[in-house]
C-alpha positions as CSV (number, residue, x, y, z in Angstrom):
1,X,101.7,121.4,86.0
2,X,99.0,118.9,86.2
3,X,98.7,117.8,90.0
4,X,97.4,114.5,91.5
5,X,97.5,115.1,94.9
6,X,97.7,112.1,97.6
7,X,96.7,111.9,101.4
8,X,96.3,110.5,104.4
9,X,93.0,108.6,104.6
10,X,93.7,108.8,108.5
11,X,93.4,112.8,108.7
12,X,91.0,113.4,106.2
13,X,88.2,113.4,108.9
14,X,90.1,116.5,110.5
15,X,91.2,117.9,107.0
16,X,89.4,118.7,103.9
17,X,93.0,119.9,102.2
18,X,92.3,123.5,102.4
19,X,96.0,124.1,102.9
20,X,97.1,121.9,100.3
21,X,94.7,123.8,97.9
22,X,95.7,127.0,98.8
23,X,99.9,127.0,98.5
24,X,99.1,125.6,95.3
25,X,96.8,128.1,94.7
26,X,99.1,130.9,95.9
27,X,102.3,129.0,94.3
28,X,103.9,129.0,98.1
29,X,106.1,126.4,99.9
30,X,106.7,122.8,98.0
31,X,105.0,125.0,94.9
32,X,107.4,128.2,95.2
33,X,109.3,127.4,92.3
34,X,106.7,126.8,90.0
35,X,105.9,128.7,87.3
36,X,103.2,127.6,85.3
37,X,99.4,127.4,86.0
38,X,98.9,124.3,88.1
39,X,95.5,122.2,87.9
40,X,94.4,119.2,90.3
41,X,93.4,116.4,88.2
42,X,92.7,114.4,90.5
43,X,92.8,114.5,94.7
44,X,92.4,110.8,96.2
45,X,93.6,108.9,99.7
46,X,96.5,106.3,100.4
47,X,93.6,104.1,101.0
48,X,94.6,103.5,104.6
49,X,97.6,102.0,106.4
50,X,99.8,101.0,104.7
51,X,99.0,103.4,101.7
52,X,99.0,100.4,99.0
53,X,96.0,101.8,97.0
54,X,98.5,105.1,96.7
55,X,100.1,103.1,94.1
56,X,96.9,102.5,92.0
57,X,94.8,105.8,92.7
58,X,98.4,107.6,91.4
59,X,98.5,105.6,88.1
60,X,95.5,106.2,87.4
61,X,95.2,110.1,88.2
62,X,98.4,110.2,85.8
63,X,96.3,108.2,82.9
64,X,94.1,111.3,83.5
65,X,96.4,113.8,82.6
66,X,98.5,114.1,85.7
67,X,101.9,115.0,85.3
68,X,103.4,115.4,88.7
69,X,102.0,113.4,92.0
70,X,102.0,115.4,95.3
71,X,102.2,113.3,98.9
72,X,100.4,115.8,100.9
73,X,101.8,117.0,104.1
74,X,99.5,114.9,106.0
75,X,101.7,111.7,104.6
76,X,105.1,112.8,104.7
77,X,105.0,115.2,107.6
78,X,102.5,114.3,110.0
79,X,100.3,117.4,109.6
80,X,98.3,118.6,111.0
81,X,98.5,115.8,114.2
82,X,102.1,116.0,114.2
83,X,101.9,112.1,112.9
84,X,104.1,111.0,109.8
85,X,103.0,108.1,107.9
86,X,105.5,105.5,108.9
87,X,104.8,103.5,105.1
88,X,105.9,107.4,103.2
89,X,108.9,106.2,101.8
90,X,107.8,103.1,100.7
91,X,104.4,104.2,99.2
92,X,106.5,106.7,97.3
93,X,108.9,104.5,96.3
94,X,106.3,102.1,95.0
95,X,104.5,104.9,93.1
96,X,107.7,105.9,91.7
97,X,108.1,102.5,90.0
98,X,105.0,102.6,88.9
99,X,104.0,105.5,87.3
100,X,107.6,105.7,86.1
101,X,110.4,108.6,86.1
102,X,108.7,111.1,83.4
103,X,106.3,111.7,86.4
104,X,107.7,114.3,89.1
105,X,107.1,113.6,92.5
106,X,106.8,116.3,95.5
107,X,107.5,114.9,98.7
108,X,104.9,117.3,100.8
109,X,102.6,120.5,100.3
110,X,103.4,122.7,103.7
């Protein structure tokens, strides 16, 4: 699995993704049930509120080799300040339609 991950450029002051690395790393929680080698190709912010550079930034880390795009927990369920992104859905839903189906999506990270 070839990962672009995604997050919030609102928490990334208070999180440098060390959890997000590490249940990928350790094949834990939205990971569990994979089981091939997985390798970041790419780690990149929404951009800000409201998260249309997601769209973009996602293409692009699939042009470089990404096969699946990961929200980060951060996006989709508020961690770690308890503060979903209110634009999740959408920003996935855009991505989606961009980067087309052959691309799996994973809605959070922990």
């Amino acid at each position: 699995m070839k990962v672009g991950l995604i997050r919030c450029m609102q928490t990334e002051d208070m999180c440098p993704a060390t959890t997000c690395f590490k249940v990928m790393d350790t094949k834990k929680l939205a990971f569990r049930d994979v089981e091939e080698e997985i390798e970041v190709i790419g780690v990149n912010t929404c951009g800000g509120c409201p998260g249309k550079k997601a769209v973009t930034r996602a293409a692009e880390m699939v042009k470089r080799g990404a096969d699946t795009i990961v929200l980060a927990s951060c996006i989709t369920r508020g961690n770690p300040i308890g503060f979903a992104c209110p634009h999740a859905e959408q920003m996935k839903a855009a991505i989606e339609r961009k980067v087309g189906e052959s691309i799996k999506m994973i809605d959070y990270t922990h």
